[in-house]
C-alpha positions as a Python dict, from the first residue, in 0.01 Angstrom:
ca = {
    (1, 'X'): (0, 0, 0),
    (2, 'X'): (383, 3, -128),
    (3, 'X'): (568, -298, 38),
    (4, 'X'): (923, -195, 186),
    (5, 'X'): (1184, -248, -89),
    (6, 'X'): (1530, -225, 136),
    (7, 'X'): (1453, -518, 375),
    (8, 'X'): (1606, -854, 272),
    (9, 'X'): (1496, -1213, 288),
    (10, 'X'): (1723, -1322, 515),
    (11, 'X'): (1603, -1028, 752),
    (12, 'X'): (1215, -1121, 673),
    (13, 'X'): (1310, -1484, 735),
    (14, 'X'): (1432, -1421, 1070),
    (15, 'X'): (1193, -1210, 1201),
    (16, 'X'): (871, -1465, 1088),
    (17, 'X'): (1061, -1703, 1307),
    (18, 'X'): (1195, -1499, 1605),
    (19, 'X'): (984, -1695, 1855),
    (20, 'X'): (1107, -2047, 1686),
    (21, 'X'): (1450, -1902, 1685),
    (22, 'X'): (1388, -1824, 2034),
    (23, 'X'): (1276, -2206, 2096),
    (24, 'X'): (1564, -2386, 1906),
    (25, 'X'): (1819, -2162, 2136),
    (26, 'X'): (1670, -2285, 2451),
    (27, 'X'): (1626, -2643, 2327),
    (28, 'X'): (1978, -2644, 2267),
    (29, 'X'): (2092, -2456, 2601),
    (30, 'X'): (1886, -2778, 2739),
    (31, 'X'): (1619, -2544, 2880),
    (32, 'X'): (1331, -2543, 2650),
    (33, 'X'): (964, -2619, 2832),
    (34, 'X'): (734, -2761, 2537),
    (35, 'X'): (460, -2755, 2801),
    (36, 'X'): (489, -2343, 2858),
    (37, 'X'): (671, -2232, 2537),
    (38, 'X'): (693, -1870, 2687),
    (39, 'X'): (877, -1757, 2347),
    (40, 'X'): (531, -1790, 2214),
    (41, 'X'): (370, -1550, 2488),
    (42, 'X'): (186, -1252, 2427),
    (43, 'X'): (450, -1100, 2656),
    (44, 'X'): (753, -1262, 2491),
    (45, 'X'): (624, -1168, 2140),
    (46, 'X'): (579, -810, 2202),
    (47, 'X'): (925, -797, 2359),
    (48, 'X'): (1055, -974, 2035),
    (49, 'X'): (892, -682, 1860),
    (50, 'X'): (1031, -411, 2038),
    (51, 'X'): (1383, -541, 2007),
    (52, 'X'): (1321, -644, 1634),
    (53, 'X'): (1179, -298, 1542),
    (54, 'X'): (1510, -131, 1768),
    (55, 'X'): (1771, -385, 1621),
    (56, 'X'): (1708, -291, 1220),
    (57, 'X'): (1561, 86, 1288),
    (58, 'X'): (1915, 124, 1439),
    (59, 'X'): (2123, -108, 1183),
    (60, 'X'): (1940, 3, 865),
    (61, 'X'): (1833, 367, 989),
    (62, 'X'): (1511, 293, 837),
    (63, 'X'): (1235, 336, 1164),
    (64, 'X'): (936, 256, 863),
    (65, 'X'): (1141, -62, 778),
    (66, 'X'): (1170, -124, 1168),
    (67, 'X'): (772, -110, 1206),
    (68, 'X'): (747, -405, 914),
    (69, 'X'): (1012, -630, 1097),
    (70, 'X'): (794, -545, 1436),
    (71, 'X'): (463, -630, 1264),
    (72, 'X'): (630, -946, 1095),
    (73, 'X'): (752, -1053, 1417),
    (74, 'X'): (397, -962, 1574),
    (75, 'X'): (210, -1150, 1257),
    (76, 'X'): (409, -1531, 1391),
    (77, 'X'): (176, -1538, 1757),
    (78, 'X'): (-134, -1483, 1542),
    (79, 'X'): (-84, -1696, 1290),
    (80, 'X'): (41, -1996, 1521),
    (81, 'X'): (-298, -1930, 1739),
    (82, 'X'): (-421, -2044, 1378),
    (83, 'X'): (-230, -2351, 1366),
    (84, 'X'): (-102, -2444, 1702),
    (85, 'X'): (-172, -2404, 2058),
    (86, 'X'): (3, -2126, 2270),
    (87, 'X'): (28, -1965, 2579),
    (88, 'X'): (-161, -1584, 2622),
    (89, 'X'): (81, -1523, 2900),
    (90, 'X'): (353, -1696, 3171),
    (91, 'X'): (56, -1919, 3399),
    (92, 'X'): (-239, -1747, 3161),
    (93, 'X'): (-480, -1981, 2920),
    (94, 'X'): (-362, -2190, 2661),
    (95, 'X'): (-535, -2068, 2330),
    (96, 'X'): (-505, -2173, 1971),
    (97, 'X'): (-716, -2431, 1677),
    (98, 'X'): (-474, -2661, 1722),
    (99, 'X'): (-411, -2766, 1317),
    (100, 'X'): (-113, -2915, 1380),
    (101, 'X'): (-335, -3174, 1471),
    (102, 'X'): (-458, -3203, 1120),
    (103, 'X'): (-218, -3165, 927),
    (104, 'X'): (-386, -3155, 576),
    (105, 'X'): (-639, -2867, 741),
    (106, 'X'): (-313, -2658, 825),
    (107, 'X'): (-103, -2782, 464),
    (108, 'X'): (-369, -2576, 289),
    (109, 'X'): (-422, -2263, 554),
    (110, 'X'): (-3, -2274, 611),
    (111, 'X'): (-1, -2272, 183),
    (112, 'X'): (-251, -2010, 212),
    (113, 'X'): (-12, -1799, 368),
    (114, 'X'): (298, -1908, 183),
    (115, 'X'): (120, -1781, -146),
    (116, 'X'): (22, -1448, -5),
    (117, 'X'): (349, -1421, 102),
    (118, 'X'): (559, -1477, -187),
    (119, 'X'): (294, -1267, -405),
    (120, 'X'): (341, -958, -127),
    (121, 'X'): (755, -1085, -199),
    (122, 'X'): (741, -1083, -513),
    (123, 'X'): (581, -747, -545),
    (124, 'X'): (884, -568, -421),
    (125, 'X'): (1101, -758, -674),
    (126, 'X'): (1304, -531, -922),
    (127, 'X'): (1143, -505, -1246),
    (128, 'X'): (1274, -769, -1530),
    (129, 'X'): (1226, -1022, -1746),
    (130, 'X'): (1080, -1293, -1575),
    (131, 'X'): (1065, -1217, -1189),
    (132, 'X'): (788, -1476, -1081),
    (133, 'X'): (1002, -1740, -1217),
    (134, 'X'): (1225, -1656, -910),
    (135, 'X'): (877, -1644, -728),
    (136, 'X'): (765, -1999, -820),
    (137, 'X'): (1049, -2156, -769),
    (138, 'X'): (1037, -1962, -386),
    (139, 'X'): (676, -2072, -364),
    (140, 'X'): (729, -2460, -487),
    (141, 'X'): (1025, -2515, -227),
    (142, 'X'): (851, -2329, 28),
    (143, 'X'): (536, -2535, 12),
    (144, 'X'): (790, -2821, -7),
    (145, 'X'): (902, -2737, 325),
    (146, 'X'): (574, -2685, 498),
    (147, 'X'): (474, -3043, 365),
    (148, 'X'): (789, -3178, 494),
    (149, 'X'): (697, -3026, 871),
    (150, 'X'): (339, -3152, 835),
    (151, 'X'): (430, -3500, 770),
    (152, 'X'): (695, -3474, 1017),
    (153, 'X'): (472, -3376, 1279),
    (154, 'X'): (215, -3652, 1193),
    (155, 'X'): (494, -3919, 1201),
    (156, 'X'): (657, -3765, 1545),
    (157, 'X'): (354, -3750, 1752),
    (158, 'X'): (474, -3981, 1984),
    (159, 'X'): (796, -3893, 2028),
    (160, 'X'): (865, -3605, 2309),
    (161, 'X'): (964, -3259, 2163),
    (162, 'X'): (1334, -3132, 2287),
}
């Protein structure tokens, strides 16, 4: 498999967290239902996708580049039915393992990823010196991060989401 060398962080960034994105806007526009999170639908998702995949086929001219921002975009609903709880569809089941509930069980699958991640990353790096320097460094803050949410969650529990 050759990973995609023209599509940027930033872009990769965004599109893992289109349906979080998605959530923050309507928490701030004072609209956001924790209870139905419909940014986190299977509907909602594959609309994400579509627009994602349209959005940099059009900006970058690159329709194979497109398909990886769809498929990252499409990647977030499966892993969260790994770590959270979500909705299939608008009024449809709730499904998901819920790790966010244990939040040393979903450090290690959440690192899991992280690692795969950065090593799929750092595959499309430019050759040099030293390149998984820049990887380890991604990897350590990243994990960092994903600590930071776990503990936060643990500690916020009680208090109501946006």
């Amino acid at each position: 498999m050759r990973v995609r060398r023209t599509i940027g962080l930033a872009v990769l960034l965004v599109a893992t967290y289109t349906p979080d994105w998605v959530d923050t806007g309507l928490c701030l526009a004072g609209v956001y239902n924790p209870v139905g999170m419909l940014s986190h639908s299977i509907p909602a998702v594959l609309l994400f996708m579509l627009v994602g995949f349209a959005a940099y086929a059009a900006a970058a001219r690159d329709w194979k580049g497109g398909l990886v921002i769809a498929a990252v975009i499409l990647s977030h609903i499966f892993l969260d039915w790994i770590t959270g709880y979500k909705p299939t569809w608008p009024g449809g089941p709730m499904i998901g393992l819920r790790l966010y509930d244990h939040p040393i069980a979903d450090f290690i699958v959440e690192g899991l990823v992280i690692v795969a991640g950065a090593m799929i990353y750092g595959r499309t790096l430019p050759p040099r010196r030293r390149p998984w320097v820049d990887v380890a460094i991604m990897v350590g803050a990243l994990l960092a991060l994903q600590l930071t949410i776990d503990v936060a969650h643990l500690l916020m529990k009680s208090i109501p989401k946006c």
